[in-house]
N, C-alpha and C positions, 0 to 999 in steps of 0.2 A: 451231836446236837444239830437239827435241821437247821438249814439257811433260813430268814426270815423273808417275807413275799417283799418283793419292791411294791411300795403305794402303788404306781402305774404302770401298766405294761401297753406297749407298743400294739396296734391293730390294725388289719389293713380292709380298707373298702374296697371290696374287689371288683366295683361298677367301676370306680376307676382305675384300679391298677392297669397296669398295660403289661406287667408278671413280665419286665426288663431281666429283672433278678441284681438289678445294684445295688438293692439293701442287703443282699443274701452276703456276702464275706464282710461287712460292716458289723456284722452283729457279732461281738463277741464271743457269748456265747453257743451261737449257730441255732439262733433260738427259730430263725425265719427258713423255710422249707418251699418248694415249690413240687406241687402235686398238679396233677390233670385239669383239673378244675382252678388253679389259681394257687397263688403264694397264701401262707397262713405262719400265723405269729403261735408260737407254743403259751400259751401265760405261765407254764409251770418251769419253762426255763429262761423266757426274758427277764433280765436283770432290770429292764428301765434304763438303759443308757441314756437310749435318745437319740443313739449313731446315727441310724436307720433313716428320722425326721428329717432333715434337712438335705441330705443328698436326692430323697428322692424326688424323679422331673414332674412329676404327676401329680403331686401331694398325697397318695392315699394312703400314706402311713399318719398314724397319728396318737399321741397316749390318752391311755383312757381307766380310771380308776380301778386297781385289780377287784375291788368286792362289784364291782358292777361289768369286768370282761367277761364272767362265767366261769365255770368249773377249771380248775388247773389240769385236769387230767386232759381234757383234749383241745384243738386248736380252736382258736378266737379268731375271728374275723366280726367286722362290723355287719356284714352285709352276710350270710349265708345262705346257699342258695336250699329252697324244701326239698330238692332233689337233685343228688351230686351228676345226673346225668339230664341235661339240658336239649329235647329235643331238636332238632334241626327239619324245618320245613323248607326242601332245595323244589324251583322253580322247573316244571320240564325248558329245556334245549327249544332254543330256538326253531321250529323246521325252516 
């Protein structure tokens, strides 16, 4: 018999995360991951504790109704960016 979904699962805005990683061994389930682009909350494996909320120094953690985080099969974030690779325009060096 499948688990039943927690009402809310945990999300992170990753304008401000600062991807510390101190929610990351908080989560019971190890629901929170850190990838190249930023930390992301699984929805198909947070529980909804809520560990995660209060420790964090930044606030970008935050729950948010599982029928309205999105698909359970991949990671939720609040904020995703339309292209996991974010160009960088570097300044020429001083002469």
């Amino acid at each position: 018999m499948p688990l039943a979904s927690p009402r809310s699962v945990a999300v992170v805005d990753r304008m401000i995360c600062d991807a510390c990683g101190l929610c990351m061994p908080l989560c019971p389930p190890l629901a929170i991951t850190m990838r190249r682009d930023g930390l992301i909350v699984d929805a198909a494996t947070c529980t909804g504790c809520r560990k995660c909320i209060a420790p964090c120094p930044v606030g970008a953690l935050r729950m948010m109704d599982n029928s309205a985080a999105g698909p359970s099969h991949r990671p939720v974030t609040m904020t995703e960016p339309a292209d996991p690779v974010t160009p960088v325009t570097l300044r020429d060096p001083v002469a």
